[in-house]
C-alpha positions in Angstrom: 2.5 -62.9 24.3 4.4 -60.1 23.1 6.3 -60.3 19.1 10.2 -60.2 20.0 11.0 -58.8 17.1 8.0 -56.0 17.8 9.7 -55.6 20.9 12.9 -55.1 19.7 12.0 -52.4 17.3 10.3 -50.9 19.4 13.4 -50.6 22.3 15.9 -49.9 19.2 13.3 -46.5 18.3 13.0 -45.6 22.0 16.9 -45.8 22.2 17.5 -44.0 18.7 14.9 -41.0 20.1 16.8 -41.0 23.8 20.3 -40.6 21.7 18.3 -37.8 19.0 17.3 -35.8 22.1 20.5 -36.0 24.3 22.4 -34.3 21.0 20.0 -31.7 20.6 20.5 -31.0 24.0 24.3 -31.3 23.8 24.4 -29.1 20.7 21.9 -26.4 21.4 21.7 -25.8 25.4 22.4 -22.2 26.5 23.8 -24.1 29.9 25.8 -27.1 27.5 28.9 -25.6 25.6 29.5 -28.3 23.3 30.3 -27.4 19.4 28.6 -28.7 16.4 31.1 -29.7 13.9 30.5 -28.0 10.4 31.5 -27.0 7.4 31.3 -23.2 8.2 32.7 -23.4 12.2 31.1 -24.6 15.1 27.9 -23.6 17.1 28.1 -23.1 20.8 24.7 -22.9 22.3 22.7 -20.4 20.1 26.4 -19.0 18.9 28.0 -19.6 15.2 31.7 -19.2 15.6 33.4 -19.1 11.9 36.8 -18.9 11.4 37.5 -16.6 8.3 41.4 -17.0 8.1 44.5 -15.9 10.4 42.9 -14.2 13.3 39.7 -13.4 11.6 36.4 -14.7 12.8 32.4 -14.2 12.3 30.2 -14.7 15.3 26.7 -14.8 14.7 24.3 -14.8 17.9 21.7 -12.7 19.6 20.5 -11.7 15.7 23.9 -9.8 15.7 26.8 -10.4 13.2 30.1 -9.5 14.9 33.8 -9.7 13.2 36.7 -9.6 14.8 40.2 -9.0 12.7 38.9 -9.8 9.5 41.4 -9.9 7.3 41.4 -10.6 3.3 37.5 -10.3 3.2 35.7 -9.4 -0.2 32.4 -9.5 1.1 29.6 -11.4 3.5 27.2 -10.5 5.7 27.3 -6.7 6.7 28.5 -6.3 10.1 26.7 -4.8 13.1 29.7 -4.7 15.1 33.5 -4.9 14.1 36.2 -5.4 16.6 40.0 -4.8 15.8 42.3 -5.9 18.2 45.1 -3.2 16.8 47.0 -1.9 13.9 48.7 -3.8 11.9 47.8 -4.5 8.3 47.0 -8.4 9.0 44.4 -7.4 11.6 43.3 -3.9 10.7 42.7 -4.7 6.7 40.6 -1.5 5.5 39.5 -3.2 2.6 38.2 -5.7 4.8 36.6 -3.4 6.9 35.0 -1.5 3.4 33.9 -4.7 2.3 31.5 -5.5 5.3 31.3 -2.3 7.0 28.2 -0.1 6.7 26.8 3.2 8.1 25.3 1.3 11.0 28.1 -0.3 11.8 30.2 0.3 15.0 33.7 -0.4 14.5 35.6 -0.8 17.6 39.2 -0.4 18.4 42.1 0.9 20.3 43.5 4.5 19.3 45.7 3.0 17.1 43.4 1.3 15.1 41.3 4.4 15.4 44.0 6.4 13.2 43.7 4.6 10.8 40.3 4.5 9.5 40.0 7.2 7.4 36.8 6.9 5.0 35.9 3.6 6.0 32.0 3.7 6.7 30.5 3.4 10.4 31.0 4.2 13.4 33.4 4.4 16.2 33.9 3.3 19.2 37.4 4.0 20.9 38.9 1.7 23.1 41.3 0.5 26.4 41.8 -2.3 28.2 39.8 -2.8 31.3 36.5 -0.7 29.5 33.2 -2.6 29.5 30.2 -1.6 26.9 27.1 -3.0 25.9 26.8 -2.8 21.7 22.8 -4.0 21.0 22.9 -8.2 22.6 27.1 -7.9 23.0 29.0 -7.4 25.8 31.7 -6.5 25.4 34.7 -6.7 28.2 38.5 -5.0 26.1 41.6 -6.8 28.2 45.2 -6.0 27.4 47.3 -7.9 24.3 50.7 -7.1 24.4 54.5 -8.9 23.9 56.5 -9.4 27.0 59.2 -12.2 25.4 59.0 -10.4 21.8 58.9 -6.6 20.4 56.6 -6.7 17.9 53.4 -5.6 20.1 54.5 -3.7 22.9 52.3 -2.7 25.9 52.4 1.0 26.0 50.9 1.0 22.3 47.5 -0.5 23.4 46.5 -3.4 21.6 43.7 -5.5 23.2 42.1 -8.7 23.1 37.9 -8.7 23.8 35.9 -10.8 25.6 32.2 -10.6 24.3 29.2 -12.3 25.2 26.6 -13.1 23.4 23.3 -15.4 24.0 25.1 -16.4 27.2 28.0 -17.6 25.7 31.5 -16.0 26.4 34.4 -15.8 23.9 37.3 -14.4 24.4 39.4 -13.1 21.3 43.1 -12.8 22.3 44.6 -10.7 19.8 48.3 -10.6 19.2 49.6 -11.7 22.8 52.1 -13.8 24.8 50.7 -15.3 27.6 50.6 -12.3 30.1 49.8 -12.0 33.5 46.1 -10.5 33.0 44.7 -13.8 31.6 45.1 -15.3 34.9 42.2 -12.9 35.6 40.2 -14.2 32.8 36.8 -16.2 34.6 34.1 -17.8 32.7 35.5 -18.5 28.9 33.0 -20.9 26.9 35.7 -20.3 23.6 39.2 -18.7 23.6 40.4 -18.0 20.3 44.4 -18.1 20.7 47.0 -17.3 18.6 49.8 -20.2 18.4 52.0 -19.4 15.5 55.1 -18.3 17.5 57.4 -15.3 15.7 55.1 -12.6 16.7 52.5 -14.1 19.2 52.3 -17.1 21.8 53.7 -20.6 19.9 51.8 -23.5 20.7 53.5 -24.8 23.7 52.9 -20.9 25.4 49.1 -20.9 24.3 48.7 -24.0 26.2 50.1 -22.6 29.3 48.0 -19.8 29.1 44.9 -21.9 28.8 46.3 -23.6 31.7 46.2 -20.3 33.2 42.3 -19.5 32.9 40.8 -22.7 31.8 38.5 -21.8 28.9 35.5 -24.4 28.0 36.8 -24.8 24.6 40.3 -23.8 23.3 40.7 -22.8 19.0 43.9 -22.3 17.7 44.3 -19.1 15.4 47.3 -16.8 13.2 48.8 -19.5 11.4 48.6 -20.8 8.0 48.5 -17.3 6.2 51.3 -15.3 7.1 53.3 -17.0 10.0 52.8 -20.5 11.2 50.7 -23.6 9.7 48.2 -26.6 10.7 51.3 -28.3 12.4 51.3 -25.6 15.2 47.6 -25.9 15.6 48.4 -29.4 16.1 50.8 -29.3 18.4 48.7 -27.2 20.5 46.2 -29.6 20.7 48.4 -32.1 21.8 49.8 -29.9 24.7 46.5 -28.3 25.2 43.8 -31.5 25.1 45.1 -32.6 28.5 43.6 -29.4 30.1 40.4 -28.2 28.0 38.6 -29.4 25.0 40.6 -28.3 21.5 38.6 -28.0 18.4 40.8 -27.0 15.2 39.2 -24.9 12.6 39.2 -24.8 9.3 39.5 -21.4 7.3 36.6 -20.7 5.3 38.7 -18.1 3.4 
């Protein structure tokens, strides 16, 4: 005759083991795109997206360390790749780009951004929408980011958004954008980092039509709480946005 209290240990570790392995799997599949809350971002698949502040973020995957628009940076980990989505101070910060830039790093960006580099260490790769590269374990896909409801960014000065993969995990970094015709185009998005603030970008309700446009795996809201915008718009773009894709809100680790 079997103990029933035995027994029921015995079920309850069996069940704790099943529910250990199916997040393990959840958190850490290459085919799953699910984040892992924490202090420092999230984790998709084998991918660590950190928000810095604004539109500033550090990916770390495929043993690369990638930024994108970092902006008020002291220091970190030295980049192998930055990306810079265009010129303006708030997403081309040179002493950002001194901080964390060294001589093997490739910094990438539009002519614009390009200008403006002077001394900064590293080196360059120009860019346009529609070019692909490969940078080390990055692709890396450059897609338009323009106004077309504002005049702050207009088209024919070339800003872009990227789309990037890494480890088999696709993000796609907006830039400063409305919600243009080209993301309808967009296929495949694990993460898409949008900007929600309104004034010079997309406002939350305009993000969320845009992910309506291209349904991303994961939506994180972005440029606000720094210069233009706050937590409220992030919020409100959840609540738009969670009926069509998984929202996960950020916190700034700057």
């Amino acid at each position: 005759m079997h103990c029933g209290c035995a027994l029921a240990t015995c079920v309850g570790y069996h069940i704790h083991s099943i529910a250990l392995k199916l997040q393990l799997v959840l958190c850490c599949s290459h085919t799953e795109v699910h984040p892992c809350k924490g202090v420092k971002g999230m984790r998709v698949g084998d991918v660590e997206i950190i928000w810095l502040k604004h539109a500033g973020f550090k990916i770390k995957g495929g043993g690369m360390v990638v930024y994108i628009d970092p902006y008020g940076v002291k220091g970190g980990d030295p980049a192998d790749v930055i990306l810079v989505t265009h010129e303006h101070f708030d997403h081309c910060d040179l002493s950002s780009l001194n901080a964390l830039s060294t001589n093997q790093t490739t910094i990438v960006g539009p002519a614009s951004v390009m200008a403006k580099l002077g001394a900064v260490p590293g080196k360059r790769l120009q860019v346009a929408p529609g070019q692909v590269h490969d940078i080390g374990a990055m692709n890396l896909r450059v897609v338009p980011a323009y106004n077309i409801i504002r005049t702050f960014h207009p088209k024919k000065v070339g800003g872009v958004g990227y789309v990037i993969t890494l480890s088999g995990v696709k993000i796609y970094h907006a830039g400063d954008t409305d919600h243009i015709t080209e993301m309808e185009g967009l296929v495949g998005i694990d993460v898409a980092l949008l900007p929600v603030s309104g004034t010079y970008v997309m406002d939350a309700k305009e993000a969320a039509n845009a992910v309506k446009a291209f349904k991303p795996r994961i939506a994180v809201p972005m440029h606000y709480g720094e210069i233009v915008g706050s937590k409220s718009d992030a919020l409100q773009f959840k609540e738009y946005a969670e009926k069509i894709t998984q929202v996960e809100i950020l916190e700034p680790t700057l």
